[in-house]
VOVOVO-333743 format. One record per residue (C-alpha): residue in three letters; x, y, z. Coordinates in nm, 2 decimals. Example, Ala and Ser with C-alpha at 12.3 -4.5 7.8 and 13.67 -1.06 7.14 Angstrom:
KELUM    aa        X        Y        Z
KELUM   ALA     1.23    -0.45     0.78
KELUM   SER     1.37    -0.11     0.71
This chain:
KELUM    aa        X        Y        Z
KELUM   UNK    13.97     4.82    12.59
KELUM   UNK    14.09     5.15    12.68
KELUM   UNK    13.99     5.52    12.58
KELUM   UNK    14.15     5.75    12.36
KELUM   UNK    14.17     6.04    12.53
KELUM   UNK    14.47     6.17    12.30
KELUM   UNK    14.56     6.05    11.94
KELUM   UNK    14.87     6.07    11.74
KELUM   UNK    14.66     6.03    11.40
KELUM   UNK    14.28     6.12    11.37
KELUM   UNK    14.03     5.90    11.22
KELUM   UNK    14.02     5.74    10.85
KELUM   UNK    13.79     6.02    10.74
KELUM   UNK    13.98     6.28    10.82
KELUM   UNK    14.29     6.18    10.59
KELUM   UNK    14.00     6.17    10.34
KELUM   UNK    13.86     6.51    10.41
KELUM   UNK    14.22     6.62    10.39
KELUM   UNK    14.30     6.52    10.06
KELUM   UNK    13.93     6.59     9.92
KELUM   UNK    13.96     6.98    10.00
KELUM   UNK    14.34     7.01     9.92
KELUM   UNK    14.21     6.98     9.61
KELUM   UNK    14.08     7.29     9.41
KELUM   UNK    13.71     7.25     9.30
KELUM   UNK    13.62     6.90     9.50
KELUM   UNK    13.36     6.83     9.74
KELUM   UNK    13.36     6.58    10.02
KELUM   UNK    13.04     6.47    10.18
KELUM   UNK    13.06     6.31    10.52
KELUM   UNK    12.83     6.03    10.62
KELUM   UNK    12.83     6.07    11.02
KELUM   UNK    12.64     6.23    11.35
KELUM   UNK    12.62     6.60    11.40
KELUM   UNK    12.96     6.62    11.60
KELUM   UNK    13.19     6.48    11.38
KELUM   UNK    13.20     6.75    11.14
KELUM   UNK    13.49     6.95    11.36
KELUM   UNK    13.69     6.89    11.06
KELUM   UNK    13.57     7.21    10.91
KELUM   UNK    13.61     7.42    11.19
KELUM   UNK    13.95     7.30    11.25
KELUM   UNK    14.06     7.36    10.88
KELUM   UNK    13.94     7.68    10.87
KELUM   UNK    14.10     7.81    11.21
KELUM   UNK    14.44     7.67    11.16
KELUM   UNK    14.52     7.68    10.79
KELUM   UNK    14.35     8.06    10.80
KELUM   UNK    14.14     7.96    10.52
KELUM   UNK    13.97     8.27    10.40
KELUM   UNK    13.74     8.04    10.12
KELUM   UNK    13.46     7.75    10.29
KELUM   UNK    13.60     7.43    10.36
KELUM   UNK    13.47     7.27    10.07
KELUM   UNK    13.32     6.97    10.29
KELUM   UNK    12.94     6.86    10.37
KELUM   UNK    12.79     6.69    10.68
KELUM   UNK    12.53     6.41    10.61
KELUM   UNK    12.43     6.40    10.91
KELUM   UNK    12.31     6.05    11.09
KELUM   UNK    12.02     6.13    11.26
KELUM   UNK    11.69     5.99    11.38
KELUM   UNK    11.52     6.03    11.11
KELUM   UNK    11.80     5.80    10.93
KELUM   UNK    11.80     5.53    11.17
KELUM   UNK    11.48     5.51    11.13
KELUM   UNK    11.43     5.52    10.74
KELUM   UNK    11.74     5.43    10.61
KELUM   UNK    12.02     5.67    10.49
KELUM   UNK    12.06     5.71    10.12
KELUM   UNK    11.79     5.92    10.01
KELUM   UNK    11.94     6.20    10.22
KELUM   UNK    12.29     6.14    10.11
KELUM   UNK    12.18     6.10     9.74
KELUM   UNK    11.98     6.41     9.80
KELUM   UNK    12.31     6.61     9.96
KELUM   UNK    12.52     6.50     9.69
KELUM   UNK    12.28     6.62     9.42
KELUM   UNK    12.24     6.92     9.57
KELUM   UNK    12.58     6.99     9.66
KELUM   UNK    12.64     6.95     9.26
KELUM   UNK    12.44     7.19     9.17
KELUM   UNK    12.51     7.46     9.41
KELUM   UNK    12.85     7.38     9.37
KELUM   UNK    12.94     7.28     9.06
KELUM   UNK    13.24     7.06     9.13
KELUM   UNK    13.49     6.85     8.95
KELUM   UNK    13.42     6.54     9.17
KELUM   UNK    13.24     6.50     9.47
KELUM   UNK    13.42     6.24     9.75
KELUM   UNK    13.17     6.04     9.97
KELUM   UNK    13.38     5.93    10.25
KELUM   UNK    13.21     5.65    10.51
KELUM   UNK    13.30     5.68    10.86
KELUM   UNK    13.32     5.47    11.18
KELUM   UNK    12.90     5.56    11.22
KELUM   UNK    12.87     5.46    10.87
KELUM   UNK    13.03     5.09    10.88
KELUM   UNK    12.80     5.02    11.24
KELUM   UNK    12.47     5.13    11.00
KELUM   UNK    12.60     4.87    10.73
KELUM   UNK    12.50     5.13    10.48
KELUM   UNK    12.58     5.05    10.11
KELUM   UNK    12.77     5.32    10.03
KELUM   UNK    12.85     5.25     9.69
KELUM   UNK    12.47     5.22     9.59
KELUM   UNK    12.41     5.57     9.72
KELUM   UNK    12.71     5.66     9.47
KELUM   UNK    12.58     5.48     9.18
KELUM   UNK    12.23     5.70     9.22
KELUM   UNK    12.41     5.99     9.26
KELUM   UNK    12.60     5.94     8.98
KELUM   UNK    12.30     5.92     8.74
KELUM   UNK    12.21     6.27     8.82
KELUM   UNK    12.50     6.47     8.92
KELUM   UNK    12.71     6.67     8.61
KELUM   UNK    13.02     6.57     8.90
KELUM   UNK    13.24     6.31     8.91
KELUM   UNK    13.16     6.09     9.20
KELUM   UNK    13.34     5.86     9.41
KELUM   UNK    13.36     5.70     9.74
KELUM   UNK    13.67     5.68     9.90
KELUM   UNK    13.82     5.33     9.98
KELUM   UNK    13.92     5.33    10.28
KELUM   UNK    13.85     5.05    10.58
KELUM   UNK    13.82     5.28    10.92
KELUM   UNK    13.87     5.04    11.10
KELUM   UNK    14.19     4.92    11.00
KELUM   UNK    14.37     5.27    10.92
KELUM   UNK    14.41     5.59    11.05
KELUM   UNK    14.42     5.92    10.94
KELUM   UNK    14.77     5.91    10.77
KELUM   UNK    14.70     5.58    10.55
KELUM   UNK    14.37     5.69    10.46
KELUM   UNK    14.52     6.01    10.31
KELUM   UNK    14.76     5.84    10.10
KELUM   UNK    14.55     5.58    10.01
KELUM   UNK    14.29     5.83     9.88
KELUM   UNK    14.52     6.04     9.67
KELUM   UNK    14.64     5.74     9.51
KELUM   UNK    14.22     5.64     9.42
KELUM   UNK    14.20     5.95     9.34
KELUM   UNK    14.49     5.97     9.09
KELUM   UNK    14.41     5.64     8.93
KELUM   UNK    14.11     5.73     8.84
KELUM   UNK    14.12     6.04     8.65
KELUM   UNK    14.44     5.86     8.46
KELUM   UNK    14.22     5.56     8.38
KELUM   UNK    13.96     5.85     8.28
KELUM   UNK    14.25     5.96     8.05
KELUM   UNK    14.28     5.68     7.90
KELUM   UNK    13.95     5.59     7.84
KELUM   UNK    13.90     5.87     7.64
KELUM   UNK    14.25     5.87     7.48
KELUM   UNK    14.39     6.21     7.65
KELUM   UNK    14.67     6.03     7.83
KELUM   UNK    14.99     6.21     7.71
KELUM   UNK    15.27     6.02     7.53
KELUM   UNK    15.57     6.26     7.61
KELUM   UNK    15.77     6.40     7.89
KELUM   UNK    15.86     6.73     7.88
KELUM   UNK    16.11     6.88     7.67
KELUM   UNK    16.35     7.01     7.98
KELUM   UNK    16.37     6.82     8.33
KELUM   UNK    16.06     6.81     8.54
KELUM   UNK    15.91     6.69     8.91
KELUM   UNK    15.57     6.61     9.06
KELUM   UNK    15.59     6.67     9.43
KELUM   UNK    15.37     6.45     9.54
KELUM   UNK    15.24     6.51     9.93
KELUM   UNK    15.20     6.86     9.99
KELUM   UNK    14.86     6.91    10.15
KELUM   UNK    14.61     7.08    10.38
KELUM   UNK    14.65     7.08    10.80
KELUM   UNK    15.02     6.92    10.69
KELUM   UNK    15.34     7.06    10.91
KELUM   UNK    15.47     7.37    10.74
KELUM   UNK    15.36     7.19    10.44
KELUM   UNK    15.29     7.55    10.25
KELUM   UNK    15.61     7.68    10.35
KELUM   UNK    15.79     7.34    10.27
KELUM   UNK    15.60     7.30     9.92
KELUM   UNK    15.70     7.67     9.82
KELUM   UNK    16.10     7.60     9.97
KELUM   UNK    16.07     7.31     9.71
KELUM   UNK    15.98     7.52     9.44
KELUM   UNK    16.22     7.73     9.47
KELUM   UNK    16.51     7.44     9.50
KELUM   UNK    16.37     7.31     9.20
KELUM   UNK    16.43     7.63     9.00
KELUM   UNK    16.76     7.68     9.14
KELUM   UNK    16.82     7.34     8.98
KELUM   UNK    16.64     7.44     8.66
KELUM   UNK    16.39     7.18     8.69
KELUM   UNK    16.03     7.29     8.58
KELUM   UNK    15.72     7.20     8.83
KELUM   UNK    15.50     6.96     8.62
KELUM   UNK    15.26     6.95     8.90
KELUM   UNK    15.21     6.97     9.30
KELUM   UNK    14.96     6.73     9.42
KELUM   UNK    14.70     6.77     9.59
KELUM   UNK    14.75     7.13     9.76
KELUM   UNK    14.61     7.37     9.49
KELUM   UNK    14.58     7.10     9.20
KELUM   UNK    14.25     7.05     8.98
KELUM   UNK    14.17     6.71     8.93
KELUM   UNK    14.18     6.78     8.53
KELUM   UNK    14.57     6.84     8.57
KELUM   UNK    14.60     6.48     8.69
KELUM   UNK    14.62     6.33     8.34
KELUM   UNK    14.99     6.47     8.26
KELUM   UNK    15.13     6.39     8.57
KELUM   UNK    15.36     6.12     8.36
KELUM   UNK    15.50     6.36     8.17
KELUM   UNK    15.75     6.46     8.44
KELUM   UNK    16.07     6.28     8.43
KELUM   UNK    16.06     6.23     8.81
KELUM   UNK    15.83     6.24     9.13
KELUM   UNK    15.98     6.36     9.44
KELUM   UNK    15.76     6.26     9.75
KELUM   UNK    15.94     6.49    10.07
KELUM   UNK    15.73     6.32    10.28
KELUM   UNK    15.71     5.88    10.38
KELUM   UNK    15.34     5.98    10.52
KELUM   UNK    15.14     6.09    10.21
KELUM   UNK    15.24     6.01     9.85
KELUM   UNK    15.46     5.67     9.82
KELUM   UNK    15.14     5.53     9.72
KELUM   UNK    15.07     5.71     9.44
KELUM   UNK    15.45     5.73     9.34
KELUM   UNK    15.47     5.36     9.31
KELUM   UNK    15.17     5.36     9.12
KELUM   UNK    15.28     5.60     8.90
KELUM   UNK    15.64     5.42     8.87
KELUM   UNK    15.47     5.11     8.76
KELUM   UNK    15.25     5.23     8.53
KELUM   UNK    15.46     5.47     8.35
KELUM   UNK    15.83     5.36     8.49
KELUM   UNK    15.83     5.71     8.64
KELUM   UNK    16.15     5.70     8.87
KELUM   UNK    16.08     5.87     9.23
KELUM   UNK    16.30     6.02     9.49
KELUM   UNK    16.15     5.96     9.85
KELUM   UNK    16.46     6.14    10.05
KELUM   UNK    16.35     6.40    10.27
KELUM   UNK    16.53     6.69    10.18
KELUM   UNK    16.54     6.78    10.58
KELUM   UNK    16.88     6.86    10.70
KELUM   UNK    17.22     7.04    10.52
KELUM   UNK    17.35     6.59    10.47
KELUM   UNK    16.98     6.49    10.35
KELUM   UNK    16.89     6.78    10.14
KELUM   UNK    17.21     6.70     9.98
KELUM   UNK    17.18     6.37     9.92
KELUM   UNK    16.82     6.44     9.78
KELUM   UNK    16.97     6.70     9.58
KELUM   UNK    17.23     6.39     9.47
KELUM   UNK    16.97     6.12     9.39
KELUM   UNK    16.75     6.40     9.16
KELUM   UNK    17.10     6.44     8.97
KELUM   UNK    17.13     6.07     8.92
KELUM   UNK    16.76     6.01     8.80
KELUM   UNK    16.73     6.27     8.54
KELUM   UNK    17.07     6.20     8.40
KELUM   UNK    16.96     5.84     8.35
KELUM   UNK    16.72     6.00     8.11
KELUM   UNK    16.96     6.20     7.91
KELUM   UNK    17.05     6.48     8.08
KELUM   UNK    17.39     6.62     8.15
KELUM   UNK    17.41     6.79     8.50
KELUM   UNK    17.64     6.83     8.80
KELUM   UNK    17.47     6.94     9.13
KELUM   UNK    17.78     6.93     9.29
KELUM   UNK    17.88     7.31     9.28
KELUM   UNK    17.51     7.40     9.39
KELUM   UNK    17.57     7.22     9.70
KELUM   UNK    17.87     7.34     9.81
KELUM   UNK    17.75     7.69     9.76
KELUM   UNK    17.44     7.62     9.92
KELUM   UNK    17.62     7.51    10.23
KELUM   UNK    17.90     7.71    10.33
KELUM   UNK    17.72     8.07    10.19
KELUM   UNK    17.33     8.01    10.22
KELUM   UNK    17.22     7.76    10.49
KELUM   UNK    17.36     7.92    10.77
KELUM   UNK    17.33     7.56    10.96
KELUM   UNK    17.67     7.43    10.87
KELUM   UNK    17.86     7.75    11.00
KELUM   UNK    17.59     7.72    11.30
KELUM   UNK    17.73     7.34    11.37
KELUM   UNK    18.07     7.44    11.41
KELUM   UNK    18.03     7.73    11.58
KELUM   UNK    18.11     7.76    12.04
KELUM   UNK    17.69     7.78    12.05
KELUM   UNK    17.66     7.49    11.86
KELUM   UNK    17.91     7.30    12.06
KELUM   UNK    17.83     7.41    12.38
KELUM   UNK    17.51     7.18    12.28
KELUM   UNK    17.77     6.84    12.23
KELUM   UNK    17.65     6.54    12.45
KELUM   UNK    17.37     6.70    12.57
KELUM   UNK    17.06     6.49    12.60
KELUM   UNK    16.75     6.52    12.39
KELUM   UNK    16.39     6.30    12.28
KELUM   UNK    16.29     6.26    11.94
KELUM   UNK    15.91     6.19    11.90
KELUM   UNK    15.69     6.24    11.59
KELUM   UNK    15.58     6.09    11.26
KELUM   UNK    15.86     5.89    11.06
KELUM   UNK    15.95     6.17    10.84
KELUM   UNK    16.00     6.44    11.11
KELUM   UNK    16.12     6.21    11.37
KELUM   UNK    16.34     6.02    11.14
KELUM   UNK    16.50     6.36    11.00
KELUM   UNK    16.53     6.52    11.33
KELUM   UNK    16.72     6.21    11.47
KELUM   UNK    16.95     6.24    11.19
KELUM   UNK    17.07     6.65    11.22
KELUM   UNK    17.07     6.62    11.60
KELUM   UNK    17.32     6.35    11.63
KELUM   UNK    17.48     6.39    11.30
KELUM   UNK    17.49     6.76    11.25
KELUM   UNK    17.51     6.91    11.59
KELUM   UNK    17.68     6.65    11.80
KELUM   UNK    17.36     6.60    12.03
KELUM   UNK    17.35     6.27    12.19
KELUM   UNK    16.98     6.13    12.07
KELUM   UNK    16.89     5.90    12.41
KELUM   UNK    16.57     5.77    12.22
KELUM   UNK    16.42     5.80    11.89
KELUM   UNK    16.03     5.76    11.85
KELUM   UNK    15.74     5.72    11.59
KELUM   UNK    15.37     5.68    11.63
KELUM   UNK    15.35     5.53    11.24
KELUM   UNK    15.34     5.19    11.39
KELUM   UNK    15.25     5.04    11.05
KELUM   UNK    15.58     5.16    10.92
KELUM   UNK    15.79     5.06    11.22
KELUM   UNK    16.06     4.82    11.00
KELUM   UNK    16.16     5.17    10.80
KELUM   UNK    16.17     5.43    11.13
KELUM   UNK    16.40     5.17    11.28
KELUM   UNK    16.63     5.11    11.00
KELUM   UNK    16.68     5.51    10.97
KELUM   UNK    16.73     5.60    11.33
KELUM   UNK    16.92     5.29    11.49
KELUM   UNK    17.27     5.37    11.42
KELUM   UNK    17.18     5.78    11.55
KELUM   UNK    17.02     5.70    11.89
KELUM   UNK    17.07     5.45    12.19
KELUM   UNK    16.68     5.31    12.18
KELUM   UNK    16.38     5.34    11.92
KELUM   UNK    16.08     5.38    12.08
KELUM   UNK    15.72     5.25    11.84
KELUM   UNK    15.44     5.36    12.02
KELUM   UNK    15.11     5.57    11.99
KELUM   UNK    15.04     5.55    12.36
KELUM   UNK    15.08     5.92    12.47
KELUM   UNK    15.11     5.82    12.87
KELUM   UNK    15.35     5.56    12.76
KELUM   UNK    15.59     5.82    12.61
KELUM   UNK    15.56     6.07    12.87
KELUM   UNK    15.67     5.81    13.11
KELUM   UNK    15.92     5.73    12.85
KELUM   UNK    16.07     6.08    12.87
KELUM   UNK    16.08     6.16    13.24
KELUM   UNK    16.23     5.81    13.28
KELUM   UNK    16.61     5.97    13.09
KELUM   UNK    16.55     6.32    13.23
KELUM   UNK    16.64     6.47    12.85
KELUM   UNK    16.77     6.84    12.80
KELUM   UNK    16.53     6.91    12.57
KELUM   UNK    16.20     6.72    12.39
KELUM   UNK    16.17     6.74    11.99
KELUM   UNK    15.81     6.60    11.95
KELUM   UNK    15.46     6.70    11.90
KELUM   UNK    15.22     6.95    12.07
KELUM   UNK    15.12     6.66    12.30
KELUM   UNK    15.54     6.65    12.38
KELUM   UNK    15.58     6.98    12.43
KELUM   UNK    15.24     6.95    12.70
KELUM   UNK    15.47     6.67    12.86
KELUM   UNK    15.76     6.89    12.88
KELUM   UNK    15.55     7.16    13.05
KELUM   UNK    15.46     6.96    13.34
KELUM   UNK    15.82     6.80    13.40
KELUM   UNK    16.01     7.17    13.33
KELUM   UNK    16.18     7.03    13.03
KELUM   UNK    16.14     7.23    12.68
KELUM   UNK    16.00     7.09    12.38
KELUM   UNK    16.07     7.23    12.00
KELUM   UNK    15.80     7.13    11.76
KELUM   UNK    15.85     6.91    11.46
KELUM   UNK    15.55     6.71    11.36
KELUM   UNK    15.20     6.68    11.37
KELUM   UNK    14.96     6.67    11.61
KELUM   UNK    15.01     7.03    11.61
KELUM   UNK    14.84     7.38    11.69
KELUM   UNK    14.80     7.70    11.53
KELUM   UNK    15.13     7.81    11.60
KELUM   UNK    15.29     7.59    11.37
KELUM   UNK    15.08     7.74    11.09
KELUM   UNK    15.27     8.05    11.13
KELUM   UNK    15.22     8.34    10.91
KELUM   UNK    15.60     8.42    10.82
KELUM   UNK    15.80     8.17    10.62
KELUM   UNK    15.92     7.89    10.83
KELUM   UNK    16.01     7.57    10.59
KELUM   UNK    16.09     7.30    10.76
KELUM   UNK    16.27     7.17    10.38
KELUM   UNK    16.55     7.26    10.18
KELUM   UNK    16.87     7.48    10.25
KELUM   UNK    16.65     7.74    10.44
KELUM   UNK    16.48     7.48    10.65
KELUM   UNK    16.80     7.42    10.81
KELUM   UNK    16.85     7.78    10.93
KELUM   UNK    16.47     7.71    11.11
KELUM   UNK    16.58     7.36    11.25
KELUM   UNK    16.93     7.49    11.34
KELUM   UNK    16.71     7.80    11.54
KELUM   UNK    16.45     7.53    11.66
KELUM   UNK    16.70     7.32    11.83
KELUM   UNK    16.91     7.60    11.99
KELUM   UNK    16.67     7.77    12.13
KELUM   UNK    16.46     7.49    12.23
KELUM   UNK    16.83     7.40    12.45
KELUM   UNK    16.88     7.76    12.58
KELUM   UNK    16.54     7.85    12.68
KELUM   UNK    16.59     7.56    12.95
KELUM   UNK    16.70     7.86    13.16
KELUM   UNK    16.41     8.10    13.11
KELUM   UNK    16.24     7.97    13.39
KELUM   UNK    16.56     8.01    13.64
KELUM   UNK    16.63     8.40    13.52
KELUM   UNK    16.23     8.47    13.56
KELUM   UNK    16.31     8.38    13.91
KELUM   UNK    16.60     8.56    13.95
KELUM   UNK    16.45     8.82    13.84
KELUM   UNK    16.04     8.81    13.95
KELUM   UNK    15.81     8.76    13.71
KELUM   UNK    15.64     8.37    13.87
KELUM   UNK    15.32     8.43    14.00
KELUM   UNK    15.36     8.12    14.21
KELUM   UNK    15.66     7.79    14.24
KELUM   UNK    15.38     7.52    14.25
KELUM   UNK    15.52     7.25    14.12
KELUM   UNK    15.34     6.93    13.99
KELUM   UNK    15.42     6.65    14.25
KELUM   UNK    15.24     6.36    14.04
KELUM   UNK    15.44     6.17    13.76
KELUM   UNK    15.31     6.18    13.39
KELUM   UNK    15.12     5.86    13.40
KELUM   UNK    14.77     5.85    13.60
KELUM   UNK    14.89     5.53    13.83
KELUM   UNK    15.12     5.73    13.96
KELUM   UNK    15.11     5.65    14.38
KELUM   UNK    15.37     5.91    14.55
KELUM   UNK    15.29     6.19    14.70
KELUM   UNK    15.46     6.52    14.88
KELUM   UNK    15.41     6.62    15.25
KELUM   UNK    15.42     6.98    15.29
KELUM   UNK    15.78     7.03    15.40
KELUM   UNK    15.91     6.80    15.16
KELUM   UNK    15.69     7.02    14.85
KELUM   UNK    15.80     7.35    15.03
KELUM   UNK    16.21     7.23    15.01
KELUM   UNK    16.15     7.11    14.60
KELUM   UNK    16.01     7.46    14.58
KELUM   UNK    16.31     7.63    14.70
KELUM   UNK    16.51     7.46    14.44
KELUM   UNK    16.59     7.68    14.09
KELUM   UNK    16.31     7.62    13.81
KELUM   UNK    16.59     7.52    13.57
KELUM   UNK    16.69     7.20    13.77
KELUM   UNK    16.42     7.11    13.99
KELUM   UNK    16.23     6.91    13.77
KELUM   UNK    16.53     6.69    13.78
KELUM   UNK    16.55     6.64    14.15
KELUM   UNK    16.18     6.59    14.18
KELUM   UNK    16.22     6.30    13.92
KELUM   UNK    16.55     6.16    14.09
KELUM   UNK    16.36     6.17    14.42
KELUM   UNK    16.09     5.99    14.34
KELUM   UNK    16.27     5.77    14.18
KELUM   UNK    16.50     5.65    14.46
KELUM   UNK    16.16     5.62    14.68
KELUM   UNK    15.97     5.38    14.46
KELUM   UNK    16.30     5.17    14.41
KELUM   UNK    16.22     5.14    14.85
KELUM   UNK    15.91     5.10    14.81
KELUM   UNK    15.78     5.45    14.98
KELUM   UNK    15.48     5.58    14.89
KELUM   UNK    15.51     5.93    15.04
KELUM   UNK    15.85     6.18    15.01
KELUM   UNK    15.97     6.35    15.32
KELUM   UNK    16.21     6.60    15.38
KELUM   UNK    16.40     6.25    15.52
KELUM   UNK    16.35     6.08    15.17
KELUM   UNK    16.47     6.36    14.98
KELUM   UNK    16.78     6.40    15.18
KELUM   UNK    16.86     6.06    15.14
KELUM   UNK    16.79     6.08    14.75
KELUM   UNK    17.05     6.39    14.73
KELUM   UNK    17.29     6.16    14.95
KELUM   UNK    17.23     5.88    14.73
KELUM   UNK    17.31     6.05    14.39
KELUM   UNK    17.58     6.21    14.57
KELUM   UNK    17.75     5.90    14.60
């Protein structure tokens, strides 16, 4: 067994909670200990929210354990209703919740009797999925049952629309840039004069649900949240989806390429073609960026790629295919979609890395001494401590990738912010070097341990004042070239000996 202490993907419940208040007019009621309702707090700091996070604690308490649980969560649902007045209100069980054994589809069942809401408790098994799965797994339940609810009562619509139209499918709360990517979409989508049928779930009502299949297509931007549902949707209505990220000047083309081919399989007649080639040598300014003596003074250089399969998988791509950066390993913490991340970044990077061990990829990056990082927050905390900088692309994130100003990650103006991300996250390497240059360090400490905690070396004095002495933009490279040559001799302390010899030896 060993702790946590840092997680790629939160807990079941808060995929759950994500979907249930991405939602307009839906409640989610939480069955767990006072504690585990951060989720409301985080929401409401980091997506800026100005309304309540529409989300209720049933808190597990004494009392409970003593008596039982579902006369308080009947009683919170109930009430919740009527203060409320929701759509549908989402019971989602927790970790606390599966210990207790608590029937939680009883305490539905009652509820249901007396609230005017749609209830429902969320499907999900926490101990078998994380945060991501249990996301896309509960927009799925969620979509299948107000279409079965359509059908029911006979309100499921026969026709598409008269002119082309998408579903994007994916776009949801505490997701990267997903605002900023969501409204970059609808604006590709009117430059292709295809109507918006629907967005799911950011900003949908739950009564719109019923004409999602009267879109001709579904385009999911994102392999995270939303296949489910597309395939569901595809299967029950032969709705055709597009699942290309459209991250990139090559991928947004080719998803721009694949739309054309799907609604002209329906009857109509249109040729992208033109759009593209506008879009790429007059609007995204990332082409023009790739050929140009910045972009190329970046060729060979060595960079990390670390994230979720979309980002990771997309970044991987436009660094090694776009700006001629050599890509010395490719990683993903979507370990339950390993087959996929590998057969998209093989071909673009020397290794592919499956992990969701945090120490294991901070060794992992200190071990090839990369240029730059291209990971999460918990990367770019990685490449503080080893002097190498990190541009953010994926989640686990912070609050300054909920920026204020528009900053797609998607479509042609996403690749003007990658092509920015990438090339300053290169030349900033030297920030540290000019601040010395020209004052502005309050101290040179360096960190003398390695990333993971069994790390055994250690610095005398002289040998930590010398690795002081040496510029900020490079020394984080010695330190890691030293210590390597003294654990391949088995030292256990550096000298000012050892790290002469270490120069000597890479000298040679």
């Amino acid at each position: 067994m060993k702790l946590a202490y840092w997680m790629y993907a939160g807990p079941a419940h808060i995929g759950t909670l994500r979907i249930a208040s991405s939602f307009k007019n839906v409640h989610a009621i939480m069955h767990a200990p006072l504690g585990d309702d951060y989720f409301n707090v985080m929401r409401s700091m980091l997506e800026r929210e100005r309304n309540f996070t529409p989300v209720t604690a049933s808190i597990v308490d004494r009392n409970v354990l003593a008596r039982g649980s579902q006369e308080k969560v009947v009683d919170n649902i109930t009430r919740k209703d009527a203060e409320e007045h929701p759509d549908l209100i989402v019971l989602t069980p927790t970790c606390t919740s599966s210990i207790l054994q608590e029937d939680l589809n009883n305490f539905v069942e009652r509820a249901s009797i007396e609230a005017k809401a749609d209830v429902m408790l969320a499907d999900v098994n926490h101990y078998r999925v994380n945060e991501l799965q249990a996301a896309d797994r509960t927009l799925d339940q969620i979509v299948q049952y107000y279409i079965n609810k359509a059908r029911r009562r006979g309100e499921l619509p026969t026709s598409k629309t008269e002119k082309p139209s998408v579903n994007i499918i994916g776009s949801s709360t505490l997701g990267f840039h997903n605002q900023h990517d969501c409204t970059e979409l609808k604006r590709l989508m009117a430059d292709l004069n295809i109507t918006v049928n629907a967005v799911i779930p950011e900003g949908a009502s739950v009564h719109e649900l019923k004409n999602l299949p009267r879109a001709w297509f579904n385009l999911v931007p994102y392999r995270e949240l939303g296949l489910m549902t597309a395939r569901y949707l595809e299967q029950e209505f032969e709705m055709p989806y597009v699942d290309i990220t459209p991250m990139g000047v090559v991928e947004t083309a080719r998803c721009i390429r694949k739309i054309q081919q799907v609604i002209n399989a329906q009857g109509a007649d249109v040729d992208y073609e033109g759009f593209i080639e506008n879009q790429t040598l007059y609007v995204s300014q990332a082409a023009w960026f790739s050929r140009s003596i910045d972009c190329q003074n970046l060729t060979g250089k060595k960079a990390v790629v670390f994230g979720d399969n979309t980002h990771a998988a997309a970044m991987t791509k436009i660094l090694a295919r776009e700006m001629g950066i050599h890509v010395v390993w490719a990683g993903t913490y979507c370990k339950y979609d390993a087959d996929w991340f590998r057969e998209q970044v093989s071909e673009y990077c020397d290794e592919v890395i499956i992990s969701d061990d945090n120490g294991a990829i901070g060794d992992a990056i200190a071990r090839v001494e990369p240029s730059a990082i291209f990971g999460t927050q918990m990367e770019r905390h990685v490449g503080k401590r080893l002097n190498i900088p990190c541009g953010v692309i994926a989640a686990p994130i912070h609050i300054q990738n909920f920026p204020i100003g528009y900053k797609p990650f998607l479509g042609y103006e996403g690749t003007n912010q990658v092509a920015d991300l990438v090339y300053n996250s290169f030349t900033l390497g030297m920030e540290d070097h000019l601040l010395e240059i020209f004052g502005g360090h309050d101290t040179k400490e360096v960190i003398t341990k390695g990333i993971s905690a069994d790390s055994d070396l250690s610095w005398n004095k002289e040998a930590q004042a010398e690795l002081n002495k040496v510029p900020g933009f490079v020394r984080g490279k010695v330190k890691r070239n030293t210590e390597k040559f003294a654990r391949d001799r088995g030292l256990s302390e550096i000298t000012l000996e050892v790290m002469y010899a270490a120069k000597e030896a890479v000298g040679a």
